[in-house]
Structure formats: structure tokens, C-alpha cells
C-alpha positions as a printed NumPy array, in Angstrom:
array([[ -24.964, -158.789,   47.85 ],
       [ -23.825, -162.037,   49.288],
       [ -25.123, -165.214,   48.143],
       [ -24.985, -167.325,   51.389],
       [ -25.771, -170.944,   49.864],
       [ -22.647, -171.298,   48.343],
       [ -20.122, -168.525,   49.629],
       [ -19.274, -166.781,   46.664],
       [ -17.418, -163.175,   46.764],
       [ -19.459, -160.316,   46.982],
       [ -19.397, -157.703,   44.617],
       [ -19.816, -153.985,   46.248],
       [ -19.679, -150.775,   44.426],
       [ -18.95 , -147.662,   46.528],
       [ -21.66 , -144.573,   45.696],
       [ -21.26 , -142.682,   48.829],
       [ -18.18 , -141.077,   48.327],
       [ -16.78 , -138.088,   46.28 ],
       [ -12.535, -137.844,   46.34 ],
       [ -11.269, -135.071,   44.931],
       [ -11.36 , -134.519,   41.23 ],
       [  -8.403, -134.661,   38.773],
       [  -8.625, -131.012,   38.551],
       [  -8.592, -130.647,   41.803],
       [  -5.635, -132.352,   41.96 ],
       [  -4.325, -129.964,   39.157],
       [  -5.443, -127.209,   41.053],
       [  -3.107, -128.236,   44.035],
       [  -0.251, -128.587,   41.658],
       [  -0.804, -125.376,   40.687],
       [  -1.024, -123.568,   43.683],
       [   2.195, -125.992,   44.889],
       [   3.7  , -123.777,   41.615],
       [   3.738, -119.917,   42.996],
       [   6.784, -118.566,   44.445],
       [   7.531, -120.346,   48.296],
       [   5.2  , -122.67 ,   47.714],
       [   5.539, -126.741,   47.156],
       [   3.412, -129.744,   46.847],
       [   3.647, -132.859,   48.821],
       [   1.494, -135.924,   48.828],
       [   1.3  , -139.003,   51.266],
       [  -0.783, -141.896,   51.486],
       [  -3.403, -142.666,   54.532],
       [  -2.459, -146.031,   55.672],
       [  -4.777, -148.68 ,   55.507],
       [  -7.142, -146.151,   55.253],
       [ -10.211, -147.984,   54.87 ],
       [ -10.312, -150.089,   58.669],
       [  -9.395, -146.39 ,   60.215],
       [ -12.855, -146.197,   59.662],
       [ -15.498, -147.509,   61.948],
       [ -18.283, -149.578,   59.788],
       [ -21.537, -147.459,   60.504],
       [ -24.992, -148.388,   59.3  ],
       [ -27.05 , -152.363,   59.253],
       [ -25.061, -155.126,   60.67 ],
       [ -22.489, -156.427,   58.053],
       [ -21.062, -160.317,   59.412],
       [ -18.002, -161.96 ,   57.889],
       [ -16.973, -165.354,   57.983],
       [ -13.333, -165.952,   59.676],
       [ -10.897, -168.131,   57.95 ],
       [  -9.56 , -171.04 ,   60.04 ],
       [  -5.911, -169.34 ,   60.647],
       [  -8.074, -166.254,   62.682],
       [ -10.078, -168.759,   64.632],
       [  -9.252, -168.855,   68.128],
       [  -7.634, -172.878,   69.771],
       [ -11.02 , -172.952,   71.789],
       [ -13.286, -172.628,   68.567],
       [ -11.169, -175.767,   67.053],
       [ -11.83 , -177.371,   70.374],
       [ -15.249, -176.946,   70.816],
       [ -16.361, -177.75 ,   67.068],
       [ -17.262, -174.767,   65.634],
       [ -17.184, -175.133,   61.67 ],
       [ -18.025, -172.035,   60.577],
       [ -17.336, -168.888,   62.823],
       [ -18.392, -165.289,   61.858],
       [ -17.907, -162.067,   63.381],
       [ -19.463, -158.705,   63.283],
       [ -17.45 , -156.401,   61.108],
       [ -16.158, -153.212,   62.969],
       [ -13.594, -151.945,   60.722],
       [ -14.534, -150.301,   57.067],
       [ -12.729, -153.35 ,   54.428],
       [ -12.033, -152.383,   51.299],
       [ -14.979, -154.233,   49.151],
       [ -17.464, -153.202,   51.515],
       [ -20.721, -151.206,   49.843],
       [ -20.118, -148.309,   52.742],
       [ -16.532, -148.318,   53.072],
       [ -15.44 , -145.935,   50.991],
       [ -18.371, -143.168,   52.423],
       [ -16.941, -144.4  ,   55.923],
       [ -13.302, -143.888,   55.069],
       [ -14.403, -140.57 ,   53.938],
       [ -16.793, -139.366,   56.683],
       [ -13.653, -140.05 ,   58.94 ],
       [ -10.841, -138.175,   56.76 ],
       [ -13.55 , -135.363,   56.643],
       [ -14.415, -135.678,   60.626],
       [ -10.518, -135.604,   61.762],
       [  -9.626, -132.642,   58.67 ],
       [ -12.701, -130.232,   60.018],
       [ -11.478, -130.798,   63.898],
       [  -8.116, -129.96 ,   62.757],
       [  -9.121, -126.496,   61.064],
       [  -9.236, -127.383,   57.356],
       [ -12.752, -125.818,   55.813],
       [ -13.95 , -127.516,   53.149],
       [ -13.545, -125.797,   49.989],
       [ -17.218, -125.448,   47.9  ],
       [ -17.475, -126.791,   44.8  ],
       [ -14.163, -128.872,   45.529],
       [ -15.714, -132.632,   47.009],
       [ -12.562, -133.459,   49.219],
       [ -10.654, -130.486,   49.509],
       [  -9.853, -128.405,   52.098],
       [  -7.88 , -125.056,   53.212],
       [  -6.728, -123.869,   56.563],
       [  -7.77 , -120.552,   57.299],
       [  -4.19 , -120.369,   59.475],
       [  -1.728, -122.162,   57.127],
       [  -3.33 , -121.166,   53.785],
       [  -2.716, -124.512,   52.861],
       [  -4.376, -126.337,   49.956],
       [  -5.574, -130.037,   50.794],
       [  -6.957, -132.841,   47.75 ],
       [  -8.006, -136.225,   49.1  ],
       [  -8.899, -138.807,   46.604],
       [  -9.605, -141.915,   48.223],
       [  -6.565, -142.5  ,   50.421],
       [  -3.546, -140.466,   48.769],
       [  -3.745, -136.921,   49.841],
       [  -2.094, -133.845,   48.266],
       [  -0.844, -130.756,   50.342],
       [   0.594, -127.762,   48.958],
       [   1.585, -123.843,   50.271],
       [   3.961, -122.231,   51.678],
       [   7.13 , -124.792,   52.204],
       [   7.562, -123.321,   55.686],
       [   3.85 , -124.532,   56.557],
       [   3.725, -128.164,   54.789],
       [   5.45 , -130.032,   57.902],
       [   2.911, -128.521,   60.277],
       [   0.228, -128.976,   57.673],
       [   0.78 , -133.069,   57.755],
       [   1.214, -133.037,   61.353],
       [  -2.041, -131.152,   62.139],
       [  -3.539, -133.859,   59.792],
       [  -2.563, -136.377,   62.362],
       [  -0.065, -139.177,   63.177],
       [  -3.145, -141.696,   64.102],
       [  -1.657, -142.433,   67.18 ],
       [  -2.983, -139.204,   68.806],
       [  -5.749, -138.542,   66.361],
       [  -6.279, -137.907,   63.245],
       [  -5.176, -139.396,   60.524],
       [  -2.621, -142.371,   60.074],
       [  -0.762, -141.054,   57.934],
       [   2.636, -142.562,   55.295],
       [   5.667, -140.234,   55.683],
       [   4.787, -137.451,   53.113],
       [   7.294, -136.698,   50.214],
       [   7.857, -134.349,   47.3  ],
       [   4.474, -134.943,   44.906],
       [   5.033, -137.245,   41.885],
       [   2.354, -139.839,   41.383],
       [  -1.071, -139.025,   42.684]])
């Protein structure tokens, strides 16, 4: 909702989007636990503007440091631009961040798992994948992990943008 006469912050909340449970989660650590197997976790980065804003028009205003010398120049007071990139604090953000993770995971070969929201499993890696919100959780076979992240993506290809994944701890 935003309340245009005097510019106060909006207040979104996010009900288009299901990240994996806690026992989901649980049941990663778990499978991370069988013989050859381990869990490892990274964090998308910025995961919400690798998104693409779908749905009605959403238009922010810039601050001054953003506006561009011939804006100044010309007079403009208050610039605003159409918003392209899913920000966190959005209403839709969090279903666009997620329509995206699920887009790039399903061309990369990891079926969703039913009755899991947001988690997956590689026919070919036997992999087991949690995503809630933006810190995903990928355990199996140790030999399989490394190609497991990079299948998820490096961003700069496709898929996924991705922090450098590590031993699980904190998810």
C-alpha cells in the first residue's frame, strides 16, 4: 500500500511463496547423515533483484544520489522509475524470487519433491535440495555436491547466483 500524499514506507507482506519447511530442512540433514553422504548450504546472492518484477506496474521514487546530472539540470524534483528488479519489501517479491529459483532448478534437472514446497532431487545426482527463501541446503553423496552447486548455476551463465557453498551450520 503506498500512501502517496506524504511518502511514507510501505508495508508489504509476502503470501505467494512457500520455502522449504524446518523439517525439510531436517530432512536434508538427515539424508546429509548416511554413510558418503554430506550437507552443504550456500546463500543466493541478492536473491531477490535476480528476479524480474512480474505482474501491475510497481514505480519507485529515486533518491537524489541515483538521479542522473541532466535531471538536476533540467529541474526535475521528483524522479521515479519503473521497478524491474524483485526488492526485498515488495508484495510479489518473494513469489518472484521463488518462481525464478524454481524456473533455473527444473531446467537444471532437479524435480520437485511432492509434499516438500521448495525441495528438489536430481534424478542423476540423487541429490537432496531445501530452499527457504534465499539460503539453500544440498546434501548426497560428497562426490556429487560440487557438481550439484555448479549445475545450480554461477549466475553468470545461468542459473542461480550463487555464495561459495560450505560445510552446513546455520540454515
Amino acid at each position: 500500500r503506498i500512501i502517496p500524499h506524504n511518502w511514507e514506507a510501505a508495508i508489504f507482506q509476502d503470501l505467494g511463496s512457500a520455502p522449504a519447511s524446518i523439517e525439510a530442512g531436517k530432512v536434508a540433514d538427515c539424508y546429509g547423515c548416511l554413510p558418503g553422504h554430506s550437507t552443504q548450504q550456500a546463500d543466493a546472492e541478492q536473491a531477490y533483484v535476480q528476479a524480474k518484477l512480474a505482474g501491475r506496474t510497481t514505480w519507485v521514487a529515486l533518491p537524489p544520489d541515483q538521479w542522473p546530472g541532466e535531471w538536476k539540470e533540467r529541474g526535475v524534483t521528483r524522479p521515479v522509475a519503473k521497478l524491474d528488479k524483485a526488492l526485498d519489501g515488495h508484495p510479489d517479491s518473494g513469489t518472484m524470487w521463488e518462481k525464478h529459483c524454481d524456473s533455473e532448478l527444473l531446467a537444471q534437472g532437479f524435480a520437485p519433491i511432492e509434499h516438500l514446497p521448495s525441495c528438489y532431487f536430481p534424478e542423476r545426482l540423487r541429490l537432496l535440495l531445501a530452499v527457504c527463501v534465499d539460503d539453500l541446503k544440498l546434501s548426497g553423496l560428497r562426490e556429487y555436491l560440487a557438481e550439484g552447486w555448479r549445475s545450480i548455476g554461477d549466475g553468470r551463465s545461468g542459473g542461480i547466483t550463487l555464495e561459495e557453498p560450505a560445510e552446513s551450520c546455520l540454515y
